[in-house]
C-alpha positions, 0 to 999 in steps of 0.5 A: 354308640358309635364314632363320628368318623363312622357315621360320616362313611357310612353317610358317603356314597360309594356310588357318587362320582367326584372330579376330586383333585384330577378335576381340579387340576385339568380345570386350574390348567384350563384357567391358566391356559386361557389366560396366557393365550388372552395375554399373549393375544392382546400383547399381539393386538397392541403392536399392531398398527393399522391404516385404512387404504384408501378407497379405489376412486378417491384421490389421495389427496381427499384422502389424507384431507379426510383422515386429517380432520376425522371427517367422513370419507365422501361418498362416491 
């Protein structure tokens, strides 16, 4: 008879390749990574505030009308 740990080797694959705890690491750094760069990204995001200008041939008092009451730009 033999152990379990025995047949548990001899069931291992000496030819299989595993990412094993270095895999995991690189993945988990990945991760980390890519989440401090979204956080960072949208805390920049966040601060940004931006006005249209507005259009070449509109007069600018069509235009502060216009952006006041949220109605469309008139075409030209």
């Amino acid at each position: 008879m033999h152990p379990a740990g025995v047949e548990l080797l001899a069931a291992l694959d000496t030819n299989k390749v595993t990412p094993g705890i270095l895999g995991f690491l690189v993945f988990a750094a990945l991760g980390a990574g890519t989440w401090w760069i979204l956080k960072s990204m949208n805390r920049s995001l966040g601060k940004v505030d931006f006005v249209e200008a507005p259009e070449p041939g509109q007069l600018p008092e069509q235009a502060t009308a216009a952006e006041s009451t949220g109605e469309p730009k008139p075409q030209p």
